[in-house]
NURO-988375 format. One line per field, with one value per residue (C-alpha): residue in one letter; x, y, z. Coordinates in nm, 2 decimals, always signed. Layout:
// NURO-988375
residuo: a|...;
X: X|...;
Y: Y|...;
Z: Z|...;
//
This chain:
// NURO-988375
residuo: x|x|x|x|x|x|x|x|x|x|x|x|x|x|x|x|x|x|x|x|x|x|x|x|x|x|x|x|x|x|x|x|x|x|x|x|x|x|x|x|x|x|x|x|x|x|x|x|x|x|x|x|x|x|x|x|x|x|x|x|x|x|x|x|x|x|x|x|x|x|x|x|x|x|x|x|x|x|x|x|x|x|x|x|x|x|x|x|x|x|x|x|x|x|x|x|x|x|x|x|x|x|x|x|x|x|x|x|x|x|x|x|x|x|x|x|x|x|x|x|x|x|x|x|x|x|x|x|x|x|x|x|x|x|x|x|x|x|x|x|x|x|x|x|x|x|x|x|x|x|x|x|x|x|x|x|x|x|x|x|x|x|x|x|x|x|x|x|x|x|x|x|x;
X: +10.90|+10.91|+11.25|+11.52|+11.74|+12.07|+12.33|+12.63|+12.92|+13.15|+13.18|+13.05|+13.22|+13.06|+12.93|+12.82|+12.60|+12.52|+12.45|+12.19|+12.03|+11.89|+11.80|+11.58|+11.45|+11.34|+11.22|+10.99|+10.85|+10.76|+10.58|+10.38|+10.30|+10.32|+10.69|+10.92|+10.79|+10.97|+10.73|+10.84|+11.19|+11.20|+11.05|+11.22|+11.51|+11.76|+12.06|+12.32|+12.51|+12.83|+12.89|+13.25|+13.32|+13.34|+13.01|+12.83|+12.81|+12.67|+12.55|+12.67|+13.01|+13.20|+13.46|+13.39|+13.25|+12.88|+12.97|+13.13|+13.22|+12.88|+12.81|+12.61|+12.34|+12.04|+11.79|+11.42|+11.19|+10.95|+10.62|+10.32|+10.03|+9.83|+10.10|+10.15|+9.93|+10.05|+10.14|+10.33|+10.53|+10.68|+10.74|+10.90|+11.11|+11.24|+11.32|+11.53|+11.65|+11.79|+11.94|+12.15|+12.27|+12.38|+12.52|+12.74|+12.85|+12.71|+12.88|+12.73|+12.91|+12.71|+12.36|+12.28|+12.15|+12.33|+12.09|+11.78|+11.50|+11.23|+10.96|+10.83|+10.53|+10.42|+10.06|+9.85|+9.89|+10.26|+10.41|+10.42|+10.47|+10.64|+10.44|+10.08|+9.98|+9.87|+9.65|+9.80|+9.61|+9.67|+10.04|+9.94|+9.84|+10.10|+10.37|+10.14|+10.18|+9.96|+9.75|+9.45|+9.14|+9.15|+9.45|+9.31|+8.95|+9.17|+9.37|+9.07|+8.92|+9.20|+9.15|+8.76|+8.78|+9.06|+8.82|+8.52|+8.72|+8.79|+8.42|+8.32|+8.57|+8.61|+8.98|+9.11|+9.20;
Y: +10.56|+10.55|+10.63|+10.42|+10.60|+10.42|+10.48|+10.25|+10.26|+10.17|+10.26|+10.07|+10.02|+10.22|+9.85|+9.74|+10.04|+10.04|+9.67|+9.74|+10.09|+9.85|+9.58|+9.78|+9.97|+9.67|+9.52|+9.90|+9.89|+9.57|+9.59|+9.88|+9.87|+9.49|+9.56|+9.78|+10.07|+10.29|+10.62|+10.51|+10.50|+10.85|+10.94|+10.59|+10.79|+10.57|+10.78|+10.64|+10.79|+10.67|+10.79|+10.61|+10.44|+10.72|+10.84|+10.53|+10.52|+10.15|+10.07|+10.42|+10.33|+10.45|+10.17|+9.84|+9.71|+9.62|+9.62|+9.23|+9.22|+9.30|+9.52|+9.85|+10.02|+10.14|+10.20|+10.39|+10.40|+10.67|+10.63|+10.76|+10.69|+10.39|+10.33|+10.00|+9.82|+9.62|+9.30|+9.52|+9.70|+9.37|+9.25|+9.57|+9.57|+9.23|+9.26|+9.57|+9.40|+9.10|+9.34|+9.51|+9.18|+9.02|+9.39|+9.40|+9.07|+8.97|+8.65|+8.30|+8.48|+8.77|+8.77|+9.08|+9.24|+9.55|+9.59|+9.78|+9.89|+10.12|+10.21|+10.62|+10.70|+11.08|+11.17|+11.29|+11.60|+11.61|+11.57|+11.76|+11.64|+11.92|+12.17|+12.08|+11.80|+11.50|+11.23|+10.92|+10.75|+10.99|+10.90|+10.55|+10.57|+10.81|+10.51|+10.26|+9.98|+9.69|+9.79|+9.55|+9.72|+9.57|+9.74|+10.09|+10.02|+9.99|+10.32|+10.51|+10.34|+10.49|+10.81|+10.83|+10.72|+10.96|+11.25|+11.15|+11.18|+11.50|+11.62|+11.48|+11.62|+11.92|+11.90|+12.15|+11.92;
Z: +9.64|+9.92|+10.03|+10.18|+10.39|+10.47|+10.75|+10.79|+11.05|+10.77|+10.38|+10.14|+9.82|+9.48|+9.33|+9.66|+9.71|+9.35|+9.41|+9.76|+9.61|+9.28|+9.49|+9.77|+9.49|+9.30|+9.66|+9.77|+9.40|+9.42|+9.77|+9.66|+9.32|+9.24|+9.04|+8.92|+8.70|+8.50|+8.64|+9.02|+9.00|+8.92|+9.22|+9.44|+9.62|+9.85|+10.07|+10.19|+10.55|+10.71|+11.02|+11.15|+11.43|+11.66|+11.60|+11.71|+12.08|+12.17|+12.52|+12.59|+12.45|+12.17|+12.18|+12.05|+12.42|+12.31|+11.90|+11.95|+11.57|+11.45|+11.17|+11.21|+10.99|+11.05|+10.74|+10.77|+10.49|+10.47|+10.34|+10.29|+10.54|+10.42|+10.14|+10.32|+10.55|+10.84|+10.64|+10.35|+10.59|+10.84|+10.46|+10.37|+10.67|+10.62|+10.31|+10.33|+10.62|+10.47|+10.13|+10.38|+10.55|+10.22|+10.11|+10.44|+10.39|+10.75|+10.84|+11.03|+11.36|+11.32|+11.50|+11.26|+11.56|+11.54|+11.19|+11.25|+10.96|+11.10|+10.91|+10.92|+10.77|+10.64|+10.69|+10.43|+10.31|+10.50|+10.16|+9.81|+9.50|+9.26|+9.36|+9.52|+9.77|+9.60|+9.74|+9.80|+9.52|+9.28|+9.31|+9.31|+9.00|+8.87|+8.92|+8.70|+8.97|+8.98|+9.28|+9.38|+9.42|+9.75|+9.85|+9.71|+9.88|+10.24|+10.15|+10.10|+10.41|+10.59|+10.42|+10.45|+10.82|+10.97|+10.77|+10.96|+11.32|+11.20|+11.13|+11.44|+11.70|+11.47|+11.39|+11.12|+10.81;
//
């Protein structure tokens, strides 16, 4: 977790996808939890979508007028709320950015700029796990992850602070 969702305007070979799901996996695990851990892979999820050529329209195109030779792919992780915080997530993103790059084999012609990575996050208590809502660090430390207490004292800041706005202007939790 989270979970890398992949979109490419061409296929990508078996290995090579084999090759980009490992290393964004080993990249998202080690972001959030400090490395890889055998408890978050089973819940670390990547997808992979190609949509061809004529399902991209570029600059309201859907010839090759804006594409210029650059490859296409547009990634989102989703997230958790608080999972990341501001520096964890610009990491994240260039990091997943830069696996795709080397996966598509962008070449020194290639401005990569048709490669976008967005970042979604789900709010707390948008999201089930089996089959009941669990808080953000319960999952934390369900995936056995070296997380500072640092890091956990800001989630819980997150968590204690959006409760409070709620209390006071009397939104339904």
């Amino acid at each position: 977790m989270p979970w890398v969702e992949i979109t490419t305007r061409e296929p990508l070979a078996d290995d090579v996808r084999a090759h980009l799901a490992r290393s964004i996996s080993d990249t998202m695990e080690t972001i959030e939890f400090g490395h890889p851990t055998e408890k978050a892979r089973k819940v670390d999820w990547t997808w992979f979508h190609t949509l061809p050529a004529n399902m991209w329209a570029v600059g309201g195109q859907f010839d090759d007028t804006y594409v210029s030779g650059r490859k296409l792919a547009f990634a989102r992780i989703i997230a958790p709320e608080g999972f990341m915080n501001s520096q964890l997530k610009a990491r994240a993103l260039s990091e997943v950015a830069k696996n795709i790059r080397e996966a598509l084999a962008v070449g020194p012609d290639d401005d990569a700029s048709g490669i976008w990575v967005v970042c979604a996050e789900e709010r707390e208590r948008h999201w089930l796990v089996g089959d009941h809502m669990t808080p953000l660090l319960e999952i934390v430390d369900m995936m056995e992850g070296d997380v500072s207490q640092e890091r956990r004292d800001e989630m819980e800041a997150l968590f204690d602070g959006q409760a409070r706005l709620k209390d006071t202007f009397g939104i339904p939790k």
